[in-house]
C-alpha positions in Angstrom: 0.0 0.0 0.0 2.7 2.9 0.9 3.6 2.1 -2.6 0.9 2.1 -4.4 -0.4 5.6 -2.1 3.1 6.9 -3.5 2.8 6.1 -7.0 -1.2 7.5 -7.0 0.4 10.9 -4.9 3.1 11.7 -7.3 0.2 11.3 -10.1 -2.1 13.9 -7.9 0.9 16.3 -7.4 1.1 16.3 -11.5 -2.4 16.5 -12.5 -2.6 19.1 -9.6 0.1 21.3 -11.4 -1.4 20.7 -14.2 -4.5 22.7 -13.1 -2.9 25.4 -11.5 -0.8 25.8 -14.4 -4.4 26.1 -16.6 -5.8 28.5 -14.0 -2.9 30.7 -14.0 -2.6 30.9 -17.6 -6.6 32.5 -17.3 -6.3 34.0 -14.1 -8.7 31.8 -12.4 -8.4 30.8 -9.1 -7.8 26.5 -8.6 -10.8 26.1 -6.1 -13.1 26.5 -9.3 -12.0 23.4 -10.3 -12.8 20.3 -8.8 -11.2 16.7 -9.9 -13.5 14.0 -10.1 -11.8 10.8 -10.1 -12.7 8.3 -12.8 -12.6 4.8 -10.9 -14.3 2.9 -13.2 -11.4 0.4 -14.1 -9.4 0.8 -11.0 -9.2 -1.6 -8.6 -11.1 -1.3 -5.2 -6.9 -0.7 -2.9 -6.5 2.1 -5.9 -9.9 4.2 -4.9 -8.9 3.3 -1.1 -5.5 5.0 -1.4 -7.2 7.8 -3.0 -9.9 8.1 -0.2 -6.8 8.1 2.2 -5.1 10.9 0.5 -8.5 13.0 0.6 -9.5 12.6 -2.7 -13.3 11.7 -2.0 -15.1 13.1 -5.6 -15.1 10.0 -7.7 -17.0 9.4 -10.5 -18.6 6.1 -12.1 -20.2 5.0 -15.5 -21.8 2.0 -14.0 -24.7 2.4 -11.6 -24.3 -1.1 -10.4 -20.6 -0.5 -9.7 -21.3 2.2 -8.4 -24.1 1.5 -6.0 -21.8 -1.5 -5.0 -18.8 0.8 -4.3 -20.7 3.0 -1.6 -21.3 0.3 0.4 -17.9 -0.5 1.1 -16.8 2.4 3.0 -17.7 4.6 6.0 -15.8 7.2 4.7 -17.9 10.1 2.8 -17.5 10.0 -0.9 -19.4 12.3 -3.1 -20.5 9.8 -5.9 -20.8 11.2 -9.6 -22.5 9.0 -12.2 -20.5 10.3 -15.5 -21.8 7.3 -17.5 -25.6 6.2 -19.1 -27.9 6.5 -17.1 -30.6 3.6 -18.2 -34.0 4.4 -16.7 -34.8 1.3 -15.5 -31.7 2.2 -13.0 -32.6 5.5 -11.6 -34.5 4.6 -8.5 -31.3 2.6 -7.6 -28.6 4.8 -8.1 -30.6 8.0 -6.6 -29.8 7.3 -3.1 -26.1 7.2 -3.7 -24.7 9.7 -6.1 -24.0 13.3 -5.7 -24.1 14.8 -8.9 -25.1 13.0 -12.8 -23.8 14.1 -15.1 -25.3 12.6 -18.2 -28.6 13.5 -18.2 -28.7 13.3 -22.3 -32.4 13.3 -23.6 -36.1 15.0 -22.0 -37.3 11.5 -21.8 -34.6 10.7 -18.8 -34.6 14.1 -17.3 -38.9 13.2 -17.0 -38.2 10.1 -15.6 -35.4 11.1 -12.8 -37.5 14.0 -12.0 -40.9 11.3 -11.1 -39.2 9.5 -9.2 -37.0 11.6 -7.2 -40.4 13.2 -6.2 -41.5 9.2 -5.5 -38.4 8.7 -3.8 -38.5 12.5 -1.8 -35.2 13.4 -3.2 -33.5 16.2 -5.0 -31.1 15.0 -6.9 -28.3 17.1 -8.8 -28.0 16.5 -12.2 -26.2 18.4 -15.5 -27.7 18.0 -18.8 -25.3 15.9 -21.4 -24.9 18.4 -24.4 -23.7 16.6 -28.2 -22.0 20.0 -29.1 -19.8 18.5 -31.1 -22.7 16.6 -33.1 -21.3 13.6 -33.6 -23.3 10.2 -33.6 -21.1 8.3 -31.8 -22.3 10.5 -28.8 -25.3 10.5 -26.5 -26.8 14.2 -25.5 -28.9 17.1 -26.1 -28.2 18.8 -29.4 -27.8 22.8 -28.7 -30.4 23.7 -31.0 -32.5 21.3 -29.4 -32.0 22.4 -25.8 -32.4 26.1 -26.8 -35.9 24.8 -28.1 -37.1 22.9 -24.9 -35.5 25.3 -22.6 -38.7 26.6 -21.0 -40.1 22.9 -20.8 -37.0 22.1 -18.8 -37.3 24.9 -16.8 -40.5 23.3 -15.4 -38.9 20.5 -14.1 -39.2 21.2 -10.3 -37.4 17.7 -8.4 -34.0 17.9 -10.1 -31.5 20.2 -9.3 -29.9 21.3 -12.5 -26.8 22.3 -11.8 -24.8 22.6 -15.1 -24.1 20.8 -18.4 -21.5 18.4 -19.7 -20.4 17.5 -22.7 -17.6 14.9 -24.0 -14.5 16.4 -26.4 -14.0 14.8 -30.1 -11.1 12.3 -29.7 -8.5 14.2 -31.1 -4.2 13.9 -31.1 -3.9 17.0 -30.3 -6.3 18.7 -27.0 -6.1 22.2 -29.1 -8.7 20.2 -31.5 -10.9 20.3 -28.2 -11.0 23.8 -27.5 -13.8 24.9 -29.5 -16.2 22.5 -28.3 -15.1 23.8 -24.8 -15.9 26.8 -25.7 -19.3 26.1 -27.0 -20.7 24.5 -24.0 -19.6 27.7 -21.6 -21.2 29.8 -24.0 -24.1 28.0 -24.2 -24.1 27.9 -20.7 -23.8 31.8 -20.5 -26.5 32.3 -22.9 -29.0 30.1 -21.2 -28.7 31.8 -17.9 -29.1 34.7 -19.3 -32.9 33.5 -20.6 -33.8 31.6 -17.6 -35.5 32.4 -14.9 -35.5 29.4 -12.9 -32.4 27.8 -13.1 -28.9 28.9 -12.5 -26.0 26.8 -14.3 -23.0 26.6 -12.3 -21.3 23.8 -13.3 -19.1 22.8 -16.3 -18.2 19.2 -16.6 -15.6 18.9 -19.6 -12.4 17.8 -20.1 -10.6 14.4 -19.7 -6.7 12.9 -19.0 -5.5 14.2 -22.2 -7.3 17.5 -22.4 -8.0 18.8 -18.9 -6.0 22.0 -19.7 -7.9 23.2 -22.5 -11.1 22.5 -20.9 -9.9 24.4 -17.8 -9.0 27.8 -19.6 -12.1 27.6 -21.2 -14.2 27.2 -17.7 -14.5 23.8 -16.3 -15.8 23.4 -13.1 -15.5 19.6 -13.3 -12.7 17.6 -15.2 -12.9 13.9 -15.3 -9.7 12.2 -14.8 -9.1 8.2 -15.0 -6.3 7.2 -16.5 -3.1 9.9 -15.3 -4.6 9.5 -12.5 -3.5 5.6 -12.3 -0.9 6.2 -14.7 1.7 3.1 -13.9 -0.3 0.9 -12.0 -2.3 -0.6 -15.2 
């Protein structure tokens, strides 16, 4: 273990240059950015010496794992669902996680809303944008949020919180930037029409382009594999 806590701290104290390096560079201050650990492929010792170093924001794409995973520690985790979200998993994974972050069609954001109000629960959720249109990707297309925004606004269970979106795979993370960009303006723009919800969050940005995302206004940034970086 004093190993493998080694290995996963000298990983932190990178990434954690790496974001203050990004804030700098924008003059942003580092507590608007908060990691969320990806531990969806690392082993249960890995998210343990994570826990132990303070590190308590992880995030999940399986509900099941996930809803597995909270039961195995005392210690406080804040649980973020970053993967698909199936409906006939909601009333599960509501009692566990902290924030979701793909909430990518009305149809879902309906059917979280009925049952958090079933389950008495308020749940946090961001709404899963496809800015860069591709179909390979789940999410709301801009044009189409624009067009449902009032609908959505009507919502009155969920907290919505922000919006997310997920970066063309690309060699090079300077290929990222405009979507980046996209999603924090479209976030701008809709709180500038709405009059019941206020969008504070920005989840965007992965291992290999983090930075970018970060000088274009992530809140959130999802990071898996430099996180674990030598233990695979």
């Amino acid at each position: 273990m004093p190993a493998l806590a080694d290995l996963i701290r000298r990983n932190l104290d990178r990434i954690e240059q790496q974001i203050e390096n990004a804030c700098l560079r924008v003059d942003r201050n580092t507590s608007s950015v908060q990691l969320v650990a990806v531990t969806k492929y690392a082993d249960w010792p890995w998210v343990e010496a994570l826990l132990e170093l303070g590190y308590n924001h992880l995030g999940e794409n399986r509900p099941q794992q996930l809803e597995e995973r909270s039961e195995k520690t005392t210690i406080p985790i804040h649980w973020h669902l970053i993967g698909q979200l199936q409906r006939n998993k909601i009333r599960k994974v509501l009692p566990f996680v902290s924030l979701i972050h793909s909430i990518d069609s009305m149809k879902l954001l309906a059917a979280v809303d009925r049952i958090a109000q079933e389950e008495q629960l308020q749940p946090n959720v961001l709404l899963q944008i496809n800015v860069s249109g591709e179909a390979s990707k789940q999410g709301f297309a801009p044009a189409e949020l624009r067009e449902q925004w009032a609908q959505i606004e009507n919502f009155s269970q969920v907290n919505i919180v922000g919006l997310m979106t997920m970066a063309p795979h690309v060699d090079d993370p300077e290929l990222a930037r405009p979507a980046f960009r996209k999603l924090r303006d479209l976030k701008d723009e809709l709180n500038q029409i709405s009059s019941q919800i206020h969008l504070r969050e920005l989840s965007m940005g992965m291992s290999n382009d983090f930075e970018i995302a970060i000088e274009e206004g992530a809140t959130l940034i999802r990071i898996g594999s430099s996180l674990f970086e030598g233990l695979e």
